[in-house]
C-alpha positions as CSV (number, residue, x, y, z in Angstrom):
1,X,91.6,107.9,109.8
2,X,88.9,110.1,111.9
3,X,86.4,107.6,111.5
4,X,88.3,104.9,112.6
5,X,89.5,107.4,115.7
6,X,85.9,108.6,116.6
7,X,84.9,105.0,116.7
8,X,88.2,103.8,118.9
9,X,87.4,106.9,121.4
10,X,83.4,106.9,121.2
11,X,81.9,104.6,119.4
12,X,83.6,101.5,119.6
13,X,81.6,99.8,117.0
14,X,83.4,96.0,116.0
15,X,81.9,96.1,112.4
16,X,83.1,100.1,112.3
17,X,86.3,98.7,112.8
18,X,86.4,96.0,110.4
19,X,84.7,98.8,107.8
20,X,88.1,101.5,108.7
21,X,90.7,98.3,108.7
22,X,89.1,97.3,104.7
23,X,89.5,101.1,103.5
24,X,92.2,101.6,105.8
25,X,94.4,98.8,104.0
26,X,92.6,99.8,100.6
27,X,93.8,103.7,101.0
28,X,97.3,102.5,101.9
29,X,97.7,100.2,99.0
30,X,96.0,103.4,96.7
31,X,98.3,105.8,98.3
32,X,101.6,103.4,97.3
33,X,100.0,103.0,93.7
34,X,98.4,106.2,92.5
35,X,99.8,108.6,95.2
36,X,103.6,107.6,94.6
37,X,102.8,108.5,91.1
38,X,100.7,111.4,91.1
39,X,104.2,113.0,93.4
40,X,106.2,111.6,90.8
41,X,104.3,113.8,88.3
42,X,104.4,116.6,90.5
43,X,107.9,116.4,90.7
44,X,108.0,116.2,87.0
45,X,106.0,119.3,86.8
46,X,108.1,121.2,89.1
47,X,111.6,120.4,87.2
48,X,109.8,121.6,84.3
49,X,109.5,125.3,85.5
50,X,112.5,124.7,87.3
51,X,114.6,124.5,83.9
52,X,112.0,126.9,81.6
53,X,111.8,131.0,81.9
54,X,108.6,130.8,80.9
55,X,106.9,129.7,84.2
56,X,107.2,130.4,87.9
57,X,108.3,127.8,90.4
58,X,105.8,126.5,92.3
59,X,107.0,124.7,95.9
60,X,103.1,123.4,96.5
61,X,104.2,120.8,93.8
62,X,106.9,119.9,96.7
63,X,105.2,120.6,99.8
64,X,102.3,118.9,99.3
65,X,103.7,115.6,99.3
66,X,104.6,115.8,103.0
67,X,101.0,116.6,103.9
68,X,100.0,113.2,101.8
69,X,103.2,111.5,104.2
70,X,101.9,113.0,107.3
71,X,98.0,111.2,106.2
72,X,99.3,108.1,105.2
73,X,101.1,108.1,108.5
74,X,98.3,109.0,110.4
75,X,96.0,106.2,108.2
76,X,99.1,103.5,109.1
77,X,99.0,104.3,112.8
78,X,94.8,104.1,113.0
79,X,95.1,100.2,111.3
80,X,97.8,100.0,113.8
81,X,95.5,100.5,117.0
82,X,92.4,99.1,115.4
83,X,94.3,95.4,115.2
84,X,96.1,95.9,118.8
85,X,92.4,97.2,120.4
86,X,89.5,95.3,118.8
87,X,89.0,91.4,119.3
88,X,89.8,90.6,115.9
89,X,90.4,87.0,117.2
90,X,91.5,84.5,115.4
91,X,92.5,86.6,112.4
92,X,94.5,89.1,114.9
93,X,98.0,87.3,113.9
94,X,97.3,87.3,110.4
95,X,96.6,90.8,109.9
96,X,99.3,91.9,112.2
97,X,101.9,90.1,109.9
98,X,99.9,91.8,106.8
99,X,100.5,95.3,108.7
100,X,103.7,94.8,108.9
101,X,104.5,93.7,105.7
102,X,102.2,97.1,104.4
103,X,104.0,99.3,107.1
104,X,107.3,98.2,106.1
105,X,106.7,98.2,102.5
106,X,105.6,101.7,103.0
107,X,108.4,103.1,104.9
108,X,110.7,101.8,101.8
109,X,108.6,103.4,99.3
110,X,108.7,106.6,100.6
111,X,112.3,106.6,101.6
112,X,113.0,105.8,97.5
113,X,110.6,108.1,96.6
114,X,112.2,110.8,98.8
115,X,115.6,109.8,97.6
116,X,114.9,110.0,93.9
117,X,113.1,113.4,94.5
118,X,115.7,115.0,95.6
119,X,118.2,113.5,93.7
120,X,116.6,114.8,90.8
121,X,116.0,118.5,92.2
122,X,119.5,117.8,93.2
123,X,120.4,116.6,89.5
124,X,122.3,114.0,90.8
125,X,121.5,111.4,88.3
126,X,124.3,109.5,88.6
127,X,123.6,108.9,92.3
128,X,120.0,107.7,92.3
129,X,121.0,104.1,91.1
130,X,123.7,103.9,93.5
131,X,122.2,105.3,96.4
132,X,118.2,103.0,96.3
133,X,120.8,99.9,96.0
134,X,122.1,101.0,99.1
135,X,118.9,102.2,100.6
136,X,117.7,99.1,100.0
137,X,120.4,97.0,101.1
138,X,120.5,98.5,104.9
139,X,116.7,98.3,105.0
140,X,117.1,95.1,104.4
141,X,119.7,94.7,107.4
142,X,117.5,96.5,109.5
143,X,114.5,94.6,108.8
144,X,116.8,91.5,110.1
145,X,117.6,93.3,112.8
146,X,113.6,94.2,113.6
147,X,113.0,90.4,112.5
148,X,115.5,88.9,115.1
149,X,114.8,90.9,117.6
150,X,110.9,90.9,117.7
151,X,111.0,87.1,116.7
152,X,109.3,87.8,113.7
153,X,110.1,85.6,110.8
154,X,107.9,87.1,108.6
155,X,110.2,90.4,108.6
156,X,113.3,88.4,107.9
157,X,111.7,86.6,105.5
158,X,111.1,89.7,103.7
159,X,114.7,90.8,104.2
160,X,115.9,88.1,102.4
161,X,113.3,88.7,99.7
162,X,114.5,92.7,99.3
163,X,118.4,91.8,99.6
164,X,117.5,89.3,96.8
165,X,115.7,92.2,94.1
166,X,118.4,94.4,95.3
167,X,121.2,92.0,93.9
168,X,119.0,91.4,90.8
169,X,119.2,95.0,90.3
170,X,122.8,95.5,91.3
171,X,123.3,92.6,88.3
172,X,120.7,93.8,85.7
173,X,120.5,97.7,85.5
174,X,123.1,99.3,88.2
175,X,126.0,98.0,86.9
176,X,125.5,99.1,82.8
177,X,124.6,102.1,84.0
178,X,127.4,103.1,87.0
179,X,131.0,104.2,86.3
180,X,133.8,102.3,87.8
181,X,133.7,104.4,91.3
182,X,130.2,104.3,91.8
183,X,130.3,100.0,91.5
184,X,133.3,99.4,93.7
185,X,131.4,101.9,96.3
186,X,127.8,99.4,95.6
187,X,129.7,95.9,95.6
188,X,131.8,96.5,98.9
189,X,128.9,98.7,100.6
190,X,126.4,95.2,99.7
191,X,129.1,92.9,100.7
192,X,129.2,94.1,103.8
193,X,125.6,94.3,104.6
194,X,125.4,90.8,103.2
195,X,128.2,89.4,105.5
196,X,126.4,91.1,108.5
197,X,122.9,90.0,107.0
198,X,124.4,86.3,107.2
199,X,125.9,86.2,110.5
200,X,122.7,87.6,111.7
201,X,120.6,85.4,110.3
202,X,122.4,82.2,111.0
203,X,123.2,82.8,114.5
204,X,119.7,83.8,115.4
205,X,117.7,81.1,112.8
206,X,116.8,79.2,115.8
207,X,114.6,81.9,116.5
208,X,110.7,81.9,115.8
């Protein structure tokens, strides 16, 4: 991220900024991967001495995660300005519908990381299958939303393509796992994200 910001501000090298956008994109994709589930393990780790009397809590297994968010942010925001400030003509469309695939993918993957963090700090086991259904069902809206109005159909495609694994999941694992309650509050929660999801899309299809 500061060498693709010392080359925006001073050097404004084109093959420096075609180096940062490769390990840029690379980083991201490493910090989704390995990052997502070197947290996870941290998260373990804390739980751990959370439940034993044998060892002290430690929050930097916690904290530290934010300060990974707040440089994968920082990473996503530098690809960002290299593809809107350097002539990377003709590929510029292409790798802004890549970013925004990345971007978005991100955002959801740390929003479900985040929820089953805390859900499990929380011990609120029962909630963490309910609540990334929904999670993922009104990203999925939103991304429709984002899709429609920025005439994007990449985005919408993709929020077809989320709503679909989210109803695979609904079908496959939430429902032998969820108490009677917790389904009734999923189904009619999706339904109505799907209705909107549908009247969205149709009125609005004409749309590139």
């Amino acid at each position: 991220s500061l060498l693709a910001f010392i080359n925006m501000q001073w050097i404004r090298s084109k093959l420096l900024a075609m180096t940062t956008l490769t390990l840029g994109f690379i980083c991201v994709i490493v910090f989704l991967s390995e990052g997502l589930w070197a947290l996870s393990t941290l998260r373990d780790n804390y739980l751990t001495q959370y439940l034993s009397e044998h060892y002290p809590r430690s929050s930097f297994n916690i904290a530290i995660r934010y300060a990974l968010f707040a440089f994968a942010g920082l990473m996503l925001y530098a690809l960002h300005r290299i593809i809107k400030e350097h002539d990377l003509e003709p590929r510029r469309q292409k790798l802004r519908m890549v970013f925004d695939l990345l971007f978005h993918f991100t955002i959801l993957c740390v929003i479900s990381n985040e929820w089953l963090t805390w859900m499990a700090v929380l011990q609120f086991s029962e909630s963490t299958r309910l609540g990334l259904s929904i999670i993922w069902g009104v990203y999925a809206l939103i991304l429709i939303i984002l899709g429609i109005w920025k005439a994007k159909g990449h985005l919408r495609i993709m929020a077809i393509a989320l709503f679909a694994i989210t109803l695979i999941k609904l079908a496959i694992y939430d429902i032998s796992h969820l108490n009677t309650i917790a389904k009734t509050i999923v189904f009619v929660t999706l339904g109505v994200l799907l209705l909107i999801i549908s009247f969205l899309y149709n009125k609005y299809k004409h749309l590139t």
